[in-house]
C-alpha positions in Angstrom: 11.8 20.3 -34.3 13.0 19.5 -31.0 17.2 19.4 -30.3 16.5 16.5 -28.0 15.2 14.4 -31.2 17.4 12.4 -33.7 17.1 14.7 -36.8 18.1 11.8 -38.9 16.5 8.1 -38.5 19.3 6.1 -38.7 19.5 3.0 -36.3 22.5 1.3 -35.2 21.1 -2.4 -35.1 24.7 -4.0 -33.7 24.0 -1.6 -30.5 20.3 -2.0 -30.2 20.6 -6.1 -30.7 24.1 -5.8 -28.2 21.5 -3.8 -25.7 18.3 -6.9 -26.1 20.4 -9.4 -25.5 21.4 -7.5 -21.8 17.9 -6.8 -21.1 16.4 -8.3 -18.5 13.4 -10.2 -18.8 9.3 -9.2 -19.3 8.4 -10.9 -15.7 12.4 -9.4 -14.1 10.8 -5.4 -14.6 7.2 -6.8 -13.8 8.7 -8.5 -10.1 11.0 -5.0 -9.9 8.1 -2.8 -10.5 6.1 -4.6 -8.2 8.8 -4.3 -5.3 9.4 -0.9 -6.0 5.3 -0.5 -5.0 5.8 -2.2 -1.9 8.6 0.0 -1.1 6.8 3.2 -1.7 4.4 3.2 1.2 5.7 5.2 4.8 4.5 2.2 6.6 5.6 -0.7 5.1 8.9 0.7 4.7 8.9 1.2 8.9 7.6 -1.7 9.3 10.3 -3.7 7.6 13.2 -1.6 9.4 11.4 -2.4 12.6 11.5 -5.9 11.4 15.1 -5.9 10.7 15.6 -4.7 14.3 14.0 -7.3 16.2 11.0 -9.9 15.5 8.1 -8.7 17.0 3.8 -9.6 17.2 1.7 -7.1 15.9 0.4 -6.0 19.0 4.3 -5.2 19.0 4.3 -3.4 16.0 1.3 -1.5 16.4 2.4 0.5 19.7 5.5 0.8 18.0 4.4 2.6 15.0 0.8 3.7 16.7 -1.3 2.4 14.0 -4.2 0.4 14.7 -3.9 -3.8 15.0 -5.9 -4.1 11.5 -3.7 -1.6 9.6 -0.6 -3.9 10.4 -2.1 -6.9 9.6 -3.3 -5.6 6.3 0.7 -4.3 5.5 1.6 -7.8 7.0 -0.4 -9.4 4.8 0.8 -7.6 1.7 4.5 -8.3 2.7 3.8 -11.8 3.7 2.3 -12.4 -0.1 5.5 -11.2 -1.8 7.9 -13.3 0.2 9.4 -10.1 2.5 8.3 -11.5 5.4 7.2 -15.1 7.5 5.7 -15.3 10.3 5.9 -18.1 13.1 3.4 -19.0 15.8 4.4 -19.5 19.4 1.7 -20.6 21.6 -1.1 -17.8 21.0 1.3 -15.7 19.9 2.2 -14.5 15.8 5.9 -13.2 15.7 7.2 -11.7 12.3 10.3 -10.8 11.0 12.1 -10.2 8.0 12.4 -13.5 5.3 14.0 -11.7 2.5 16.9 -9.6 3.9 17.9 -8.7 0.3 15.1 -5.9 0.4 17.1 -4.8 4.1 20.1 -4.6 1.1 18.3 -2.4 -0.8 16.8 -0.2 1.7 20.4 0.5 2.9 21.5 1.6 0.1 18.4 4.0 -0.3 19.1 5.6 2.7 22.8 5.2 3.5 22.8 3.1 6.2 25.2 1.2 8.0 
């Protein structure tokens, strides 16, 4: 038997019930998992620090980060759906920046910045 496996099944229900009640909820990890997949792709993540920097079109963001018009606007589209960025229209003109700045939070602390 493994050392890293309770020899003994004996369960300390004050703890584990302690432990429920500070748990967070079914949907809390589901919304966390689901931002934590947003997170993980190169591109989103640059364009969301780009984002932070300045609001810009993506015609803007595609010379910036040279990837194609459609690639942005599918990335846009995913961040846009889970409320991490808005969008405003100016004439002809789509600008975008950054409509959650908790997620700017986060990423600082990911990657140390000031």
């Amino acid at each position: 038997m493994s050392k890293s496996v309770c020899e003994i099944k004996s369960i300390r229900e004050d703890v584990v019930d302690e432990v429920s009640k500070k748990m967070l909820s079914e949907k809390d990890y589901y919304d966390s998992s689901n931002l934590f997949k947003l997170l993980g792709d190169y591109n989103r993540v640059r364009i969301i620090y780009a984002l932070n920097i300045e609001e810009l079109c993506v015609c803007e963001l595609s010379l910036l980060l040279d990837m194609s018009q459609s690639a942005i606007s599918h990335q846009l589209r995913l961040l846009r759906s889970n409320n991490i960025v808005k969008f405003r229209k100016e004439e002809k003109k789509v600008y975008y920046s950054i409509k959650n700045h908790e997620i700017i939070s986060v990423l600082e602390k990911v990657y140390k910045i000031d």
